[in-house]
MDTraj code that builds the backbone (N, CA, C; nanometers):
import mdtraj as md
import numpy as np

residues = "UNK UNK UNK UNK UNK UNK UNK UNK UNK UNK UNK UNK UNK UNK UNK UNK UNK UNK UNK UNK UNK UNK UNK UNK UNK UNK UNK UNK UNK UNK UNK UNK UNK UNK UNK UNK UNK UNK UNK UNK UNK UNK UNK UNK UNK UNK UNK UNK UNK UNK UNK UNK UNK UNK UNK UNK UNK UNK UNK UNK UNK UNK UNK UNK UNK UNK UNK UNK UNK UNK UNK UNK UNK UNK UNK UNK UNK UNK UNK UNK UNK UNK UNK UNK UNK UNK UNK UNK UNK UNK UNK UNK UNK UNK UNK UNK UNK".split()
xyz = np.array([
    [13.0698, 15.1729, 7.1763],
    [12.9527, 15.1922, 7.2603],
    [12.9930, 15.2267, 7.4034],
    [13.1228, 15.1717, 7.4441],
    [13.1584, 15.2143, 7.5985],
    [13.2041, 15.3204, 7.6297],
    [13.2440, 15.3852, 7.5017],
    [13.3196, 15.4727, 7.4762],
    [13.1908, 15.6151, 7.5271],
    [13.0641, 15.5820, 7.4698],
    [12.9361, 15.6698, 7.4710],
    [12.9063, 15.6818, 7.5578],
    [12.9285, 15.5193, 7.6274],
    [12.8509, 15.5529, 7.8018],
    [12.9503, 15.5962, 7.8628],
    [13.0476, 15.5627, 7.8199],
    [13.2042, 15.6649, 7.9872],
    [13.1554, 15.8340, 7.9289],
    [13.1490, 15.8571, 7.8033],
    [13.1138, 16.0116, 7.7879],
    [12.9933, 16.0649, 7.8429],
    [12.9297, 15.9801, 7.8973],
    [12.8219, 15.9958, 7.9614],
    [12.6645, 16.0386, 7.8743],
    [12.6551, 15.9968, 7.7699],
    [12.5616, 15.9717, 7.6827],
    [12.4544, 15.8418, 7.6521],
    [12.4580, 15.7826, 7.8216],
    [12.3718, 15.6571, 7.8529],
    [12.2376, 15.7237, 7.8145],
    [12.1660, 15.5762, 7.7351],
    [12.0633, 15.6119, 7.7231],
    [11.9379, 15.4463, 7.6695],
    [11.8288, 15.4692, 7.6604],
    [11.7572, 15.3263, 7.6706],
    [11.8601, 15.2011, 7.5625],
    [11.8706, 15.3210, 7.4434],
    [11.9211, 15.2362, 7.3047],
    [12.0340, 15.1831, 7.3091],
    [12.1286, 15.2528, 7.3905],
    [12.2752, 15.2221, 7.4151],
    [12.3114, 15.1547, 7.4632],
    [12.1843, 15.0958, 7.6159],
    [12.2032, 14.9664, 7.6747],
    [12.1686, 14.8809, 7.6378],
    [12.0918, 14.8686, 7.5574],
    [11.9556, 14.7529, 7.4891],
    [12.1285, 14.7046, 7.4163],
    [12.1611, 14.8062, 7.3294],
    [12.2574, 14.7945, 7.2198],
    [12.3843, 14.6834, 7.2879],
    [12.4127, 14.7352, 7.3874],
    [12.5105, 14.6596, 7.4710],
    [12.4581, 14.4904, 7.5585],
    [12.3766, 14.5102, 7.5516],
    [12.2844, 14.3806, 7.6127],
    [12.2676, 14.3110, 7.4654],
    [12.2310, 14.3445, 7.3748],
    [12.2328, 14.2211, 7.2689],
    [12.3540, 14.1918, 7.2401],
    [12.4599, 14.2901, 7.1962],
    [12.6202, 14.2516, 7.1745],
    [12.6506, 14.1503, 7.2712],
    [12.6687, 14.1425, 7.4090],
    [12.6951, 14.0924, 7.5301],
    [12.6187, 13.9431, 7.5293],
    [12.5168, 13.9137, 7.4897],
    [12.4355, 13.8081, 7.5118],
    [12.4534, 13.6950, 7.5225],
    [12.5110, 13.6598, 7.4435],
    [12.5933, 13.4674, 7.3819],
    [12.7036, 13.5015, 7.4902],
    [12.7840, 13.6120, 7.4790],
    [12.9048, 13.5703, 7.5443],
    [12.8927, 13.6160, 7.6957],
    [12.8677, 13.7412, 7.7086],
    [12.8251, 13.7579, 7.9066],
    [12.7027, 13.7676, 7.9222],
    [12.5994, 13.6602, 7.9533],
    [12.4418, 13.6940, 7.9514],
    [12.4724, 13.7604, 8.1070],
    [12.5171, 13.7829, 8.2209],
    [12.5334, 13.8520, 8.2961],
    [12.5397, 13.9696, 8.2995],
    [12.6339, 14.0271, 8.1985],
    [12.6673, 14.1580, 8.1903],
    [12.5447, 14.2507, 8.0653],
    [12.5166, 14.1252, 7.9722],
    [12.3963, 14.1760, 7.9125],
    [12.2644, 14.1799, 7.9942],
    [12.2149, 14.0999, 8.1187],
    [12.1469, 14.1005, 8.1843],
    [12.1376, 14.2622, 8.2266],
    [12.2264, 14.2782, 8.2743],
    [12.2774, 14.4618, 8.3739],
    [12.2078, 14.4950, 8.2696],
    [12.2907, 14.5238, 8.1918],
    [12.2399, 14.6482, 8.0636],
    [12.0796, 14.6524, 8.0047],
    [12.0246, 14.5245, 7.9486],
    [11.8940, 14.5584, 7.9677],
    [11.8656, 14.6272, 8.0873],
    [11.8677, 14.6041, 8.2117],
    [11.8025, 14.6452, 8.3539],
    [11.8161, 14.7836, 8.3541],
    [11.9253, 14.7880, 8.3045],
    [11.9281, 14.9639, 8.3035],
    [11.8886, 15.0333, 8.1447],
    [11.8402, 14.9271, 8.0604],
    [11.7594, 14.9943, 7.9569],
    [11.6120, 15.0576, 8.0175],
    [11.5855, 14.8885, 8.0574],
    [11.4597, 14.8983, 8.1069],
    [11.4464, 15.0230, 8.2411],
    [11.5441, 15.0447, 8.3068],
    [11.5108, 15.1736, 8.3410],
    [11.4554, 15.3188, 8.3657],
    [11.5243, 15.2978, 8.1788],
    [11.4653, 15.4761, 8.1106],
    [11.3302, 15.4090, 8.0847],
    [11.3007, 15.3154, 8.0555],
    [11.1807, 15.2828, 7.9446],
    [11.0957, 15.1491, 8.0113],
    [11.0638, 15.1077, 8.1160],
    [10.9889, 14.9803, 8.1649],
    [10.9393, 14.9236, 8.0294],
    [10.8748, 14.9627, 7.9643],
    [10.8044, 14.9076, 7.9024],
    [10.8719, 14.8841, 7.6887],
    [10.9901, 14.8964, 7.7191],
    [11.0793, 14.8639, 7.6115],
    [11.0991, 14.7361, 7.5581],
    [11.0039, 14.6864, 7.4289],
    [10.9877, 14.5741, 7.4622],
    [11.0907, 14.4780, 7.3798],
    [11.2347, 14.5553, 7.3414],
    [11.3406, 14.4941, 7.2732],
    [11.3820, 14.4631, 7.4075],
    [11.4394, 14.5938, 7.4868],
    [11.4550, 14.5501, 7.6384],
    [11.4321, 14.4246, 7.7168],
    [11.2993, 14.4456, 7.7052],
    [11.2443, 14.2971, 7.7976],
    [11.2778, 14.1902, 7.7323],
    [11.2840, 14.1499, 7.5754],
    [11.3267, 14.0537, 7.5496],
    [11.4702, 14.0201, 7.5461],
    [11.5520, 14.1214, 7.5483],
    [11.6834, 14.0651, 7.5955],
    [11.6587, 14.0212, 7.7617],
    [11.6517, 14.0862, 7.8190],
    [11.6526, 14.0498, 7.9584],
    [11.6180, 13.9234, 8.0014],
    [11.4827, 13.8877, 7.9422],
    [11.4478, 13.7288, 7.9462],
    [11.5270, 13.6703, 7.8806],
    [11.6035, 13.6830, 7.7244],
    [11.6930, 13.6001, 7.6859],
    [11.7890, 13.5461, 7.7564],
    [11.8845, 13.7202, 7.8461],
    [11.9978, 13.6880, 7.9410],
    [11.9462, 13.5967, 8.0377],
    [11.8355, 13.5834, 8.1176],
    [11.7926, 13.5367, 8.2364],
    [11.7852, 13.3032, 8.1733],
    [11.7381, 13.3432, 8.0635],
    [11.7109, 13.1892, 8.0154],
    [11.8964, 13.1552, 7.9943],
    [11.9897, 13.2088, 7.9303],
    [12.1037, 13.1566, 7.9109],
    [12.1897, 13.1394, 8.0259],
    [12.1084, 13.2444, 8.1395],
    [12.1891, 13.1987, 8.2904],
    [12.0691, 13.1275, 8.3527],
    [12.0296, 13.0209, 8.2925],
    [11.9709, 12.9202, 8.3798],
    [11.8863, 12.9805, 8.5019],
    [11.8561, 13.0752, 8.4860],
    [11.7814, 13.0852, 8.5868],
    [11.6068, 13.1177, 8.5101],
    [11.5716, 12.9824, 8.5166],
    [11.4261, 12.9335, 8.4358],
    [11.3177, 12.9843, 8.4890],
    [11.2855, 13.0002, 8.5780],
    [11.1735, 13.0678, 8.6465],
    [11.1370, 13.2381, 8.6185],
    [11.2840, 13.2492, 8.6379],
    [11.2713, 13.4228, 8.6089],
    [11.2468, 13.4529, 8.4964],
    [11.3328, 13.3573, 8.4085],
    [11.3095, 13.3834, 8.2513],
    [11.1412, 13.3708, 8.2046],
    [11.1239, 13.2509, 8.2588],
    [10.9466, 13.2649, 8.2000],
    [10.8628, 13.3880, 8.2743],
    [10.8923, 13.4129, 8.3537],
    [10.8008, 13.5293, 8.4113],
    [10.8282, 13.6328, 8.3160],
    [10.9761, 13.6816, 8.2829],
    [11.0101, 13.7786, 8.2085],
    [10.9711, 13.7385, 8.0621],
    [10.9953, 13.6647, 8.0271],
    [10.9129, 13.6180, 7.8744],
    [10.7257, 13.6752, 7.8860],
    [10.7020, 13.6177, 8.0136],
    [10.5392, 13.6934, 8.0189],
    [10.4703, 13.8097, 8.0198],
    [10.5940, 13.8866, 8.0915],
    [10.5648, 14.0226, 8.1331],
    [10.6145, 14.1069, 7.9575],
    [10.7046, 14.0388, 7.8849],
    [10.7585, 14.0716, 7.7588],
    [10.6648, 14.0893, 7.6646],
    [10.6184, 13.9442, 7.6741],
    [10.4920, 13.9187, 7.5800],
    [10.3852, 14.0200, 7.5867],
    [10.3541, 14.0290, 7.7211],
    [10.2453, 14.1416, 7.7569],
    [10.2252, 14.2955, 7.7136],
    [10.3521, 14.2809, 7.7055],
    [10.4222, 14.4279, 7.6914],
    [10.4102, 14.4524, 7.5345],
    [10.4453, 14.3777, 7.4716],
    [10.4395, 14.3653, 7.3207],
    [10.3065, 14.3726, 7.2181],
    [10.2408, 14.3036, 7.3246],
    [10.0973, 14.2354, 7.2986],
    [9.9656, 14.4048, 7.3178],
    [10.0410, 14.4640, 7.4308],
    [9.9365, 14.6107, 7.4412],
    [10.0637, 14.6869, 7.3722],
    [10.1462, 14.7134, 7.3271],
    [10.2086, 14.7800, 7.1836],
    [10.1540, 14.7787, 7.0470],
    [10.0744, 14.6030, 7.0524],
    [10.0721, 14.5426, 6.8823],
    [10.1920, 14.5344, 6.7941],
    [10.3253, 14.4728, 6.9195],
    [10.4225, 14.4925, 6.8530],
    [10.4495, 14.3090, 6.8368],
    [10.3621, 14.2348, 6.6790],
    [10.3228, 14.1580, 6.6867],
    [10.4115, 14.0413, 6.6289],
    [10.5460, 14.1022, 6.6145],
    [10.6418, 13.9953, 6.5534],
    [10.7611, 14.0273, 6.6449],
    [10.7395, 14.0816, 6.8062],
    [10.8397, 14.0226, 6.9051],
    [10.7353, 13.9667, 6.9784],
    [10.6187, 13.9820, 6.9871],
    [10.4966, 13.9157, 7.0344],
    [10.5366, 13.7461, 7.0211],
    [10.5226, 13.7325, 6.8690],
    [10.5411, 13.5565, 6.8371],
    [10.6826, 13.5277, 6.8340],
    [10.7684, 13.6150, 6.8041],
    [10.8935, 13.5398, 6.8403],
    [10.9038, 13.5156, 6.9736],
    [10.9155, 13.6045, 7.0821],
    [10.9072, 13.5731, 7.2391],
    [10.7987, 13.4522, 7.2910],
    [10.6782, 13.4067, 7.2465],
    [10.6066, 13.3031, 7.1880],
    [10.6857, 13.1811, 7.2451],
    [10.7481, 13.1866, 7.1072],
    [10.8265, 13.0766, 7.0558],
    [10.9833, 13.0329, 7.1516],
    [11.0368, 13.1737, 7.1966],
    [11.0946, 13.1267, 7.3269],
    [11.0389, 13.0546, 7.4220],
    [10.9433, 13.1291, 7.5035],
    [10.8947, 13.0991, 7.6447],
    [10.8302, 12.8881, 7.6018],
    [10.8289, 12.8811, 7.4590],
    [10.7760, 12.7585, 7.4515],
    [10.8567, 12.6436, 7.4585],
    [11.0096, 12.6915, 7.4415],
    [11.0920, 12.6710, 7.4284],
    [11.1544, 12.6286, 7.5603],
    [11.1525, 12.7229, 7.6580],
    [11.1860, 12.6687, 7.7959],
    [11.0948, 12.6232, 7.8515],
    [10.9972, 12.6428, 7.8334],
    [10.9081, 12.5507, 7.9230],
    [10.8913, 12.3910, 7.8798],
    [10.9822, 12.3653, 7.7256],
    [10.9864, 12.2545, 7.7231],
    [11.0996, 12.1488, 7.7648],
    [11.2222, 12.2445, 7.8092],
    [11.3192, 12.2171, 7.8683],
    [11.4174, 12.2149, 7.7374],
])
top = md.Topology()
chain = top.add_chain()
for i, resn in enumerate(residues, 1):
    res = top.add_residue(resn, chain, resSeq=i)
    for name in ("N", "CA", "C"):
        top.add_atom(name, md.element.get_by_symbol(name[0]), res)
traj = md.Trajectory(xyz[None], top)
């Protein structure tokens, strides 16, 4: 995949792609890569849910629920209704600590 983006063939899927690989082990560096999914595509709503994933595994809780909301939202005017309830089931998740 790094190999695609140094050839210069960046694109929404390639970062999304690199942001889920990245997740467990650099939610930082998977953080980036959604950001620059979400780029091509704001409203990408695999995107947004990595991004809130990365944001909840780097402890930073506040951002994550906002981004879980704005995810949900996003999903929710798609009818894209099974990252809808899985993202759900996150945001319920941190807000329970």
């Amino acid at each position: 995949m790094l190999k695609q983006l140094e050839a210069g063939r960046d694109s929404a899927l390639l970062r999304l792609s690199l942001a889920q690989t990245l997740l467990t082990s650099d939610p930082e560096q998977a953080l980036d890569h959604a950001e620059r999914a979400l780029a091509f595509d704001p409203a990408y709503t695999a995107a947004l849910k990595a991004r809130a994933r990365a944001l909840d595994l780097l402890g930073q809780s506040d951002a994550a629920i906002s981004a879980y909301e704005q995810a949900i939202a996003v999903a929710a005017e798609r009818g894209d209704k099974q990252a809808e309830r899985e993202m759900q089931v996150w945001l319920k998740r941190l807000r329970r600590g």
